[in-house]
C-alpha positions as CSV (number, residue, x, y, z in Angstrom):
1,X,80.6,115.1,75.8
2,X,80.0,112.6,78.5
3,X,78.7,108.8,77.1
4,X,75.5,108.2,79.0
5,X,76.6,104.4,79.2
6,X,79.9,105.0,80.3
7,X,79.7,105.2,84.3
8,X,83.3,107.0,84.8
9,X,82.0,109.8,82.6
10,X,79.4,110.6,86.0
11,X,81.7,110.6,89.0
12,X,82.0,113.1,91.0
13,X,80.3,115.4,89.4
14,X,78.6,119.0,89.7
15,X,77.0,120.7,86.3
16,X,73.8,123.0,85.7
17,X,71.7,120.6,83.3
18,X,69.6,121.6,80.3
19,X,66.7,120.7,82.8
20,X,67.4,123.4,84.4
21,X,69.0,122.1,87.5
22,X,73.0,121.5,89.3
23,X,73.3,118.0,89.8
24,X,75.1,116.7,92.0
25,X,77.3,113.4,92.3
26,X,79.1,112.5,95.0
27,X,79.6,109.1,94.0
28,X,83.5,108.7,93.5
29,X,84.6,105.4,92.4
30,X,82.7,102.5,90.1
31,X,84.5,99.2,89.7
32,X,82.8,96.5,88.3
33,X,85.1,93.9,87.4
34,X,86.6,90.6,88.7
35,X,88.8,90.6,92.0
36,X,87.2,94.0,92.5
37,X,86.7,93.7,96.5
38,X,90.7,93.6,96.2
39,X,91.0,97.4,96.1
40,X,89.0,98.2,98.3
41,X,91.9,98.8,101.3
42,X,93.6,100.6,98.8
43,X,90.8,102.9,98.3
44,X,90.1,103.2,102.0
45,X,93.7,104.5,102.3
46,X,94.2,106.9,99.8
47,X,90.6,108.5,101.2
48,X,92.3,108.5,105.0
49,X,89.8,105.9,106.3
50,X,91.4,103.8,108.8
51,X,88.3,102.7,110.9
52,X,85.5,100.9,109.5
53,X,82.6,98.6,109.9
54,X,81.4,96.0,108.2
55,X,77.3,95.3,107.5
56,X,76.6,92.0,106.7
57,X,74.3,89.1,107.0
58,X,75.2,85.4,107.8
59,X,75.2,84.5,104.0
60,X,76.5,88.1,102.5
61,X,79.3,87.5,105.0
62,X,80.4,84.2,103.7
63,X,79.9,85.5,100.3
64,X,82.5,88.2,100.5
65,X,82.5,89.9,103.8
66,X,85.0,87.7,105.7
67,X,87.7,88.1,102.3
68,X,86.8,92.0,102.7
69,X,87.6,91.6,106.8
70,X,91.0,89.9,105.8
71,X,92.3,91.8,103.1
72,X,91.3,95.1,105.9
73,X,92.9,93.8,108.4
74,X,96.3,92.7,106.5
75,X,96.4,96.6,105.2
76,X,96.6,98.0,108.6
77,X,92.8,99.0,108.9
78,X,90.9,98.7,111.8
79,X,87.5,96.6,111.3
80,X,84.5,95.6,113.5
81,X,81.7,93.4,111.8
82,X,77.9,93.6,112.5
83,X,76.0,90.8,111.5
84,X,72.6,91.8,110.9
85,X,70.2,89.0,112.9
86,X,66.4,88.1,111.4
87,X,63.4,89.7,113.0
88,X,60.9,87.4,114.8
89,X,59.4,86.7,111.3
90,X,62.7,84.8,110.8
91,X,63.5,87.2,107.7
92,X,66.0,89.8,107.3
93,X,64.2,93.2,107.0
94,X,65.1,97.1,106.7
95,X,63.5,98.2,109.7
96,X,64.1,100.3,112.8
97,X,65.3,97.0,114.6
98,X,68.2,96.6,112.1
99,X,68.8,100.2,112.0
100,X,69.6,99.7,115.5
101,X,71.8,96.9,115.5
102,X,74.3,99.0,113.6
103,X,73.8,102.0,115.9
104,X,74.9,100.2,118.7
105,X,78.2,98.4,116.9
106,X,79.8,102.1,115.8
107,X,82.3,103.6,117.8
108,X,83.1,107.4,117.4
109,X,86.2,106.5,116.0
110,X,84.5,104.8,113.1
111,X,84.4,106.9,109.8
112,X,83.1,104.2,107.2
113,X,80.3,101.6,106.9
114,X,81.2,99.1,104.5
115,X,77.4,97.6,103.5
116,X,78.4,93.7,102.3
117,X,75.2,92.5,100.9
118,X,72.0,93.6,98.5
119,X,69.2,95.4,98.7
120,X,68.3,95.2,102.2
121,X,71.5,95.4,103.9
122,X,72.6,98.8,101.7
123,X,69.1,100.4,102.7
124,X,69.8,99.9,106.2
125,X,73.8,100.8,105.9
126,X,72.6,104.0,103.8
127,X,70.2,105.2,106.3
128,X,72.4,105.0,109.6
129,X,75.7,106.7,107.4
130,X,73.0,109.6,106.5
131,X,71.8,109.4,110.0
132,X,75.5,108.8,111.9
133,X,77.3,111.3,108.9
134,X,79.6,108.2,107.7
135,X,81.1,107.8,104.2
136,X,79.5,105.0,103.1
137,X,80.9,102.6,101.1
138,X,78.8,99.8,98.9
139,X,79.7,96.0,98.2
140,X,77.0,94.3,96.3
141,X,77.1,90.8,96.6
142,X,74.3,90.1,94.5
143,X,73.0,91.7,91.2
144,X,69.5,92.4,92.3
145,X,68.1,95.3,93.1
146,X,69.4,99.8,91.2
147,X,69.8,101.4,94.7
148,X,73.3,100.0,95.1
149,X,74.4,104.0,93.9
150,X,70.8,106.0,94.5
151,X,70.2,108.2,97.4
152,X,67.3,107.1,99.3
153,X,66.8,104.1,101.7
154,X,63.3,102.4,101.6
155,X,62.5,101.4,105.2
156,X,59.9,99.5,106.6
157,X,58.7,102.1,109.5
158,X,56.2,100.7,111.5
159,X,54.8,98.5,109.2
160,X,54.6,101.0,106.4
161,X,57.1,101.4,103.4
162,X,58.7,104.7,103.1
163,X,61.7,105.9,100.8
164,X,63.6,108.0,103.6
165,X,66.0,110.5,101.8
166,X,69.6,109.3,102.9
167,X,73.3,109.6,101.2
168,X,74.7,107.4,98.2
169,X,78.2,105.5,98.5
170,X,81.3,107.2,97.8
171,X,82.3,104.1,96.2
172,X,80.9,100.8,94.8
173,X,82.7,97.8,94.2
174,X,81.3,95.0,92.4
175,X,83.2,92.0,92.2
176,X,82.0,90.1,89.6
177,X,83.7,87.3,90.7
178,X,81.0,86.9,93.8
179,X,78.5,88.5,91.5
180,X,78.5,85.4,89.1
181,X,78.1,83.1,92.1
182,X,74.5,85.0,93.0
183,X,71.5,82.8,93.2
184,X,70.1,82.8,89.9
185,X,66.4,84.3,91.7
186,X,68.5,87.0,92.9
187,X,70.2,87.7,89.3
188,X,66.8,87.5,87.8
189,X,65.2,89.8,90.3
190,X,67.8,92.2,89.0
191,X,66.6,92.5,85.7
192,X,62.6,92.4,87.2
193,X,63.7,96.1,89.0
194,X,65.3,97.2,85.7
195,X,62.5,95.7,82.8
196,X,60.2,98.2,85.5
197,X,61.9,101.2,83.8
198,X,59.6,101.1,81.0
199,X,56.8,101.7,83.7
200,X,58.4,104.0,85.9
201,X,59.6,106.4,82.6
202,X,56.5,106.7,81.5
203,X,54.6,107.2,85.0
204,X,57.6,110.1,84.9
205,X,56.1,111.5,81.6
206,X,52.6,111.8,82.4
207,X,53.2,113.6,85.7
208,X,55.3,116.1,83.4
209,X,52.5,116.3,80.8
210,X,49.4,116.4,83.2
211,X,51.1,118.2,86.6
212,X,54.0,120.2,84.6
213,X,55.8,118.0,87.0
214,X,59.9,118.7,86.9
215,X,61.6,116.2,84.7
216,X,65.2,115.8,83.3
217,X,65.7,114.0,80.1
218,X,69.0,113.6,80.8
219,X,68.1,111.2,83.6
220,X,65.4,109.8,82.3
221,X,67.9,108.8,79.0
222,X,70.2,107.6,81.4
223,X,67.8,105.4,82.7
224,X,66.6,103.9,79.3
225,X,70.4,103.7,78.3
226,X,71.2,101.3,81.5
227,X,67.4,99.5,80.6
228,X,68.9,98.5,77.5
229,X,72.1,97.5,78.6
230,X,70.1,94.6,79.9
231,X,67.6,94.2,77.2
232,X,71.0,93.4,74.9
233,X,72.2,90.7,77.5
234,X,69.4,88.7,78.7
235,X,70.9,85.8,77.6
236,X,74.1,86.5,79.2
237,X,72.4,87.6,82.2
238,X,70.2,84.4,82.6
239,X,73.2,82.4,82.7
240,X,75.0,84.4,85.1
241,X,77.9,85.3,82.6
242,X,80.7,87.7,83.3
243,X,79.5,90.1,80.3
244,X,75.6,89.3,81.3
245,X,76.3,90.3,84.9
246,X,78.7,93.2,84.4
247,X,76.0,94.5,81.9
248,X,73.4,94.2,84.7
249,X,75.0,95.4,87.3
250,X,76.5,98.1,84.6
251,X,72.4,98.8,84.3
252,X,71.5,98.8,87.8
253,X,73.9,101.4,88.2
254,X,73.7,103.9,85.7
255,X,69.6,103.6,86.9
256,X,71.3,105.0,90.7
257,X,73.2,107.6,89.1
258,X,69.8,109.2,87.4
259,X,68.0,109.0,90.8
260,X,71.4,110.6,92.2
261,X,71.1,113.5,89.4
262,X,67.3,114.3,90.6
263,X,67.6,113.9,94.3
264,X,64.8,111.3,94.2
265,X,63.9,107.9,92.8
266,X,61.1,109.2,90.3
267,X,62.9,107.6,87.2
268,X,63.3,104.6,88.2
269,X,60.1,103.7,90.6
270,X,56.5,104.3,89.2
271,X,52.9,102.4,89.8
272,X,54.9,99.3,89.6
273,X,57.0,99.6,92.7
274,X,53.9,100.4,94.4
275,X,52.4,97.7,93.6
276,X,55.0,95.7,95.2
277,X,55.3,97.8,98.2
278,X,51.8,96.9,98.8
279,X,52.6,93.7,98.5
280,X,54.7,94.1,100.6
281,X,53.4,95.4,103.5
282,X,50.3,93.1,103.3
283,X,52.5,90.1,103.3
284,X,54.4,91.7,106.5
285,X,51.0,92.4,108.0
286,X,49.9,88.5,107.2
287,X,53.0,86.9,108.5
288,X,53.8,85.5,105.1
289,X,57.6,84.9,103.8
290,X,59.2,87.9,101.8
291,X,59.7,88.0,98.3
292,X,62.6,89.8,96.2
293,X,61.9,93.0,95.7
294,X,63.0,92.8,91.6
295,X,60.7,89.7,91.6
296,X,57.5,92.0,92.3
297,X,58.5,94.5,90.5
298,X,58.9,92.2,87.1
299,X,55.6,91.1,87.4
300,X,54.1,94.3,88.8
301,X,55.3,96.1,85.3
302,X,53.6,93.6,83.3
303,X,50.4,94.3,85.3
304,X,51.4,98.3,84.7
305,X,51.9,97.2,80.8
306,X,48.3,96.0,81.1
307,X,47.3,99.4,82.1
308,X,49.4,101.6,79.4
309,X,47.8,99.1,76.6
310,X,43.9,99.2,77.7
311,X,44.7,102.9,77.4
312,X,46.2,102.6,74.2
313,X,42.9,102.9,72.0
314,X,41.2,105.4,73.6
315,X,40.9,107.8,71.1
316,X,39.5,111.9,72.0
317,X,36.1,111.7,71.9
318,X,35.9,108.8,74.5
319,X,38.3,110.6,76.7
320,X,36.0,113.5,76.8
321,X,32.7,111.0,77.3
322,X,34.6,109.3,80.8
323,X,35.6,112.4,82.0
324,X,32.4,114.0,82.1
325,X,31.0,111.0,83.7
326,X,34.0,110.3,86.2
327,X,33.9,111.2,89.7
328,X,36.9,113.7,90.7
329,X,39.1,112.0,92.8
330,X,39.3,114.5,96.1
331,X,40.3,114.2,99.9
332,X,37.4,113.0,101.6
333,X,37.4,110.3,99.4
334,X,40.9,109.7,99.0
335,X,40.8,109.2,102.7
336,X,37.5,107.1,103.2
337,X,39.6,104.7,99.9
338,X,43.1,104.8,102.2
339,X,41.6,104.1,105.7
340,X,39.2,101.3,104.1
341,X,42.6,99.8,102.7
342,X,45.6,100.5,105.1
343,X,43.7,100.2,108.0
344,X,46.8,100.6,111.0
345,X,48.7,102.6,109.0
346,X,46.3,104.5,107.4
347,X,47.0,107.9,108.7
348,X,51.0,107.9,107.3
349,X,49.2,106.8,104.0
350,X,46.9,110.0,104.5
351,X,49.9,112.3,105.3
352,X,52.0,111.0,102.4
353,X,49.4,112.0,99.9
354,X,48.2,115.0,101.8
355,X,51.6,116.7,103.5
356,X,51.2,119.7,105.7
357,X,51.6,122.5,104.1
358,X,51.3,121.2,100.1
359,X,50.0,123.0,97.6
360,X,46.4,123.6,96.7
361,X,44.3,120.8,95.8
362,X,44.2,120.0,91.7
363,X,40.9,121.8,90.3
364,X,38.9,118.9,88.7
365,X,37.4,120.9,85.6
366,X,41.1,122.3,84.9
367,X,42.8,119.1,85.3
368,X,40.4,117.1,83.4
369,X,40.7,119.7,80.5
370,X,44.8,119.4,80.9
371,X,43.9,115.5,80.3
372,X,42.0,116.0,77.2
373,X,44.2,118.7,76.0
374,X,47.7,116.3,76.3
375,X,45.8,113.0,75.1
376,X,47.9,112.9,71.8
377,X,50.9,113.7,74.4
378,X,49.6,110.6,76.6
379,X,49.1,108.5,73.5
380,X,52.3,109.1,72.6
381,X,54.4,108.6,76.0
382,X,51.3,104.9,76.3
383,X,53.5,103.9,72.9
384,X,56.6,104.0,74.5
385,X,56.0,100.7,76.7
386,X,56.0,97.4,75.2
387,X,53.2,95.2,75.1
388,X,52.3,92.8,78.2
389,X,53.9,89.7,75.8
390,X,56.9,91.1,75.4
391,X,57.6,92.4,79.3
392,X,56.3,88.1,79.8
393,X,58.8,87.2,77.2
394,X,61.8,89.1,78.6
395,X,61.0,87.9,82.4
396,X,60.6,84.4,81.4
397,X,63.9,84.9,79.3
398,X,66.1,85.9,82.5
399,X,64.9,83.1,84.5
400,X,62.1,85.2,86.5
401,X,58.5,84.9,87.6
402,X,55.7,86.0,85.1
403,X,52.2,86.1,87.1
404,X,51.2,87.5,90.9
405,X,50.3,83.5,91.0
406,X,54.2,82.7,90.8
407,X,54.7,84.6,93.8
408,X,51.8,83.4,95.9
409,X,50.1,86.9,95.2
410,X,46.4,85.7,95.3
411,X,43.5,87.3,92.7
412,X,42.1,89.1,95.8
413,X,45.6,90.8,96.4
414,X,46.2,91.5,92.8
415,X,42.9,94.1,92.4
416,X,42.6,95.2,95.8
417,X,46.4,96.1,95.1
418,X,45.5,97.7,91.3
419,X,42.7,100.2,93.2
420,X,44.5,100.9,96.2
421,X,48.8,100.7,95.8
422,X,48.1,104.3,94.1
423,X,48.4,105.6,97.3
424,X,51.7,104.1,98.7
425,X,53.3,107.2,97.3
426,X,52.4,110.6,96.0
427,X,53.2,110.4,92.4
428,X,50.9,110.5,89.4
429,X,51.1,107.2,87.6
430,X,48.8,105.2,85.1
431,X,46.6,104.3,87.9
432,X,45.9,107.9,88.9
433,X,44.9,108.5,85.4
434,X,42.7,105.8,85.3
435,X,41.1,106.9,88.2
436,X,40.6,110.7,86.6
437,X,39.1,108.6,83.9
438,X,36.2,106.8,85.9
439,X,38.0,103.8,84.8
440,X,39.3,100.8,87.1
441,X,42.8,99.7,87.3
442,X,41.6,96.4,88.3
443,X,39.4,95.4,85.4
């Protein structure tokens, strides 16, 4: 029987799952150790790739791209370097103008792209492998985001953020001896994306409960297996230890390898990360200075803790008194809500939540009898995420922001995000409840 915590036991893998389904994992090789980047020509080798480029940034390049380009080049393989340059908003973004930049620096004879960096640089690197069909190959220079081993790449496409299905790494190698050396915001953003499990899980659940949505508990236990991993090592991870770092980049891996196993990142991204993909884009729209993704997402799941609490002592009877009094949610106003919001983008908002060709619409008396029919089920799935103190207690722990205020996220920002960031992706979370409820996510 495979450990759930033991990455190895996942590798390369194809099994039918008591879910139901074959999952498939291509990843091949995990190393997460010090002086890891040192077998990486060794691995490029044995796997007959002799032509590579590197993606990189100014900083991510210094950090461990130029010993990768070294140790390439002293094995015999051939090595070409892209530098990914800032947009005009002097920040370095996943976009269709990066994606280009690396279009135009591969050669037919190169078979691997080597992404040197974090988040952004292994979204963009992901994307033009699935697009270019290169093995892709992942060096994570910082500890701070779980798609380092997932399958999609969230781009910023004109001006709206998308997860764009894409290809995971053969390989990732994580040397912790450049890991350590992370900016401590970056470490600490890290643990924000993972403490955002909790959210994310049970957003999972109630789209099982309410929508008989597809779920596998083996990913989902996967998930809460690499969750605790860092729960256990705060400390550790706060002070940028080996065994605090290995554990969360042991974490932010194992959460990959369950968005691997579904196809999708449904365990691991719930009304939190939309929340700070609105965020997101508005700050794009405004001109305003980025913020680390794992950042928003910390305090985004406390917000989404807020949520799963108020919900908490509902008990039967007043379930049944706000749904007969709620307004069903439908199209025309789903799209009169999205175009007052989104404005430019509105219409890829629309088509998100209403795809050509999806099924039916849900019938409002059925669906609200589903609700009052699971509410022991919701109860019990509401129980599962801490308390707003304790998500506040953990962040502040690892070093990380608490409030939207820390971030420069205004009041205004905060609830028009809570009413509206349901919409950034089609996926029943705690805020689509609330809405089936007549109640605000914003009060």
């Amino acid at each position: 029987m495979a450990n759930l915590a033991n990455i190895d036991d996942w590798l390369d893998r194809e099994f039918t799952c008591a879910c139901g389904k074959k999952h498939l994992i291509t990843l091949k090789k995990v190393l997460i150790e010090r002086g890891a980047i040192k077998a990486i020509p060794e691995y490029l080798q044995q796997a007959a790739l002799q032509s590579v480029l590197l993606v990189a940034d100014e900083i991510t390049f210094a950090a461990a791209g130029q010993a990768v380009l070294n140790q390439l080049k002293s094995a015999g393989i051939q090595a070409e370097v892209c530098l990914i340059t800032k947009n005009e908003h002097g920040e370095l973004a996943a976009d269709e103008r990066a994606i280009v930049q690396v279009m135009l620096k591969l050669s037919p004879a190169t078979q691997a792209i080597l992404a040197i960096g974090s988040g952004t640089i292994h979204d963009i690197a992901r994307f033009t492998c699935y697009s270019a069909n290169r093995v892709f190959i992942s060096v994570p220079t910082a500890p701070s985001v779980d798609g380092f081993a997932s399958v999609g790449a969230p781009l910023l496409l004109q001006g709206f953020k998308q997860t764009i299905p894409a290809c995971a790494p053969d390989a990732v190698f994580a040397d912790l001896d450049v890991l350590c050396l992370a900016p401590q915001d970056m470490v600490a953003a890290g643990f924000g994306d993972m403490l955002g499990k909790y959210t994310s899980l049970a957003d999972w659940k109630l789209g099982h409960a309410l929508l008989d949505e597809s779920i596998c508990e083996l990913a989902s236990d996967m998930t809460s297996v690499g969750l605790q991993l860092c729960i256990d090592h705060i400390d550790g991870i706060r002070n940028r230890t080996e065994a605090g770092i290995k554990s969360l980049m042991q974490g932010l891996i194992l959460s990959g390898i369950s968005m691997l196993m579904v196809g999708n990142s449904r365990p691991a991204s719930g009304g939190e990360h939309h929340l700070s993909h609105y965020w997101e884009m508005r700050f794009i729209q405004e001109e305003r200075k980025a913020l680390l993704h794992g950042a928003k997402v910390g305090v985004a799941s406390i917000l989404m803790a807020n949520l799963f609490t108020a919900l908490s002592s509902i008990e039967e009877d007043q379930v049944r008194d706000l749904l007969a009094k709620a307004l069903s949610p439908d199209e025309t106003s789903d799209r009169e809500a999205i175009t007052a919001a989104y404005g430019a983008i509105a219409e890829q908002v629309i088509t998100e939540n209403y795809p050509q060709g999806a099924n039916a619409a849900i019938e409002p008396l059925s669906f609200k009898q589903t609700i009052l029919n699971q509410w022991p089920a919701i109860l019990h799935i509401i129980g599962q995420v801490p308390s707003p103190s304790q998500f506040s207690q953990w962040l502040a722990q690892a070093g990380g922001p608490i409030t939207p205020d820390q971030l420069g996220v205004e009041p205004d920002l905060v609830e028009e995000s809570l009413n509206n960031a349901m919409f950034v992706r089609n996926r029943f979370t705690i805020m689509r409840l609330n809405r089936w409820l007549g109640l605000s996510s914003a009060n």
